[in-house]
N, C-alpha and C positions, 0 to 999 in steps of 0.2 A: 327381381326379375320374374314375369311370368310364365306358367308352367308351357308356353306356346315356344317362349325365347329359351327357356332354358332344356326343352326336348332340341328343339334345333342347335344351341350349343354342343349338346351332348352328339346329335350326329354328324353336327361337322370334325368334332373332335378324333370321333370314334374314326369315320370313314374316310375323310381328309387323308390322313395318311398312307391310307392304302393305297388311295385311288395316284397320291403323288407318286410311290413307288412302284406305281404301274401292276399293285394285285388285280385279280378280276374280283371285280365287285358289282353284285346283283342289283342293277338300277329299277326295277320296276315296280317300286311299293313295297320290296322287301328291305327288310335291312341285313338279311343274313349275306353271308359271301356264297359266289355258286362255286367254289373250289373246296370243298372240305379238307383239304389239307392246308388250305391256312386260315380257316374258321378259329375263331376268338384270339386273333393274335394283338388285339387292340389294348393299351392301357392308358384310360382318362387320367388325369389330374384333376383331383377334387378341391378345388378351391374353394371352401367353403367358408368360415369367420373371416380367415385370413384376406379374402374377396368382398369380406360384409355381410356376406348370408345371415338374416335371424336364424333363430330357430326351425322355423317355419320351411325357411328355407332346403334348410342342411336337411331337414325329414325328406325332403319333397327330392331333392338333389339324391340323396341316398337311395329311396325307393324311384326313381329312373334310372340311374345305373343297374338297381340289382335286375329292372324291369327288363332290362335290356343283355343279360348276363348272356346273351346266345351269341354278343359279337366282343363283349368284353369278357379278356381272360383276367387281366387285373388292375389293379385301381390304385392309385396313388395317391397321399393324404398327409397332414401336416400330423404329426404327434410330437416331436422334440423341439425345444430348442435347442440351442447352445451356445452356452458360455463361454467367457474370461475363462485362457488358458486349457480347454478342451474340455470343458464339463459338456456333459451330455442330463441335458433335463426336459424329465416329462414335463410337459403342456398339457396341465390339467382344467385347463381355462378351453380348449377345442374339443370338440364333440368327438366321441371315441367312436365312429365309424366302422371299427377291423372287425368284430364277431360278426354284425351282420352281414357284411361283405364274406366274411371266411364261410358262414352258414349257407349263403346265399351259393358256394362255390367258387367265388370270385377269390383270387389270389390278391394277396395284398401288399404294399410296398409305405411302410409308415417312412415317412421323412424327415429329414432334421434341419429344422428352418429359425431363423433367427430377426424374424421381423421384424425392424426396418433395413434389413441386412446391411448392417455395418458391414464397412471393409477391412475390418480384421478376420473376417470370416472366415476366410480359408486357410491362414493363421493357426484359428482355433483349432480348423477341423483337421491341420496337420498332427498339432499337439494332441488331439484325440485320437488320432491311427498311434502316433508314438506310444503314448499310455493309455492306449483302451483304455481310458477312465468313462466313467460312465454309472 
């Protein structure tokens, strides 16, 4: 994806929602909101290996959300899988994302994703509230 499509993904993402819940949202070349009381209440999902992204990618993806950190309060990202029977395990195969987002200000929401999500998934992720295992 080029950096043209994936800035517009990102402010459909961001701003999409607002404008469906009827926030006021600043239409004229800004992307900030004009209500400062619900200024950065946005949080992307970063699709990134898990979508395909190279590397290249994920760099370029990363440094637009942080670019943009004045409408996003936080970001959401794959770190876990999870296994047979509610194992909870790092994904050290996806680009760790969370310090420079945390650095950045950005609040962060690591996720636990189990790609090609089988349908025993929620299964697992029962057995995992049961025994916090992890």
């Amino acid at each position: 994806m080029n950096r043209i499509a994936t800035v517009l993904l990102l402010v459909c993402v961001c701003v999409a929602p607002a404008i469906v819940a009827g926030l006021p949202v600043h239409t004229e070349g800004s992307s900030k909101f004009n209500d400062n009381r619900i200024q950065r209440w946005v949080m992307p999902w970063m699709c990134l290996e898990r979508c395909g992204s190279t590397p290249e990618q994920v760099k370029s993806h990363l440094n637009d959300v942080i670019a943009h950190k004045d409408i996003v309060s936080k970001a959401s990202f794959e770190m876990f899988n999870l296994g047979d029977d509610g194992e909870l395990i790092f994904n050290a195969n996806l680009t760790s994302v969370h310090s420079p987002l945390r650095e950045a200000g950005i609040d962060t929401l690591a996720m636990v994703s189990s790609y090609p999500y089988p349908p025993q998934f929620m299964h697992w992720m029962r057995k995992l509230w049961q025994t916090g295992a992890g």
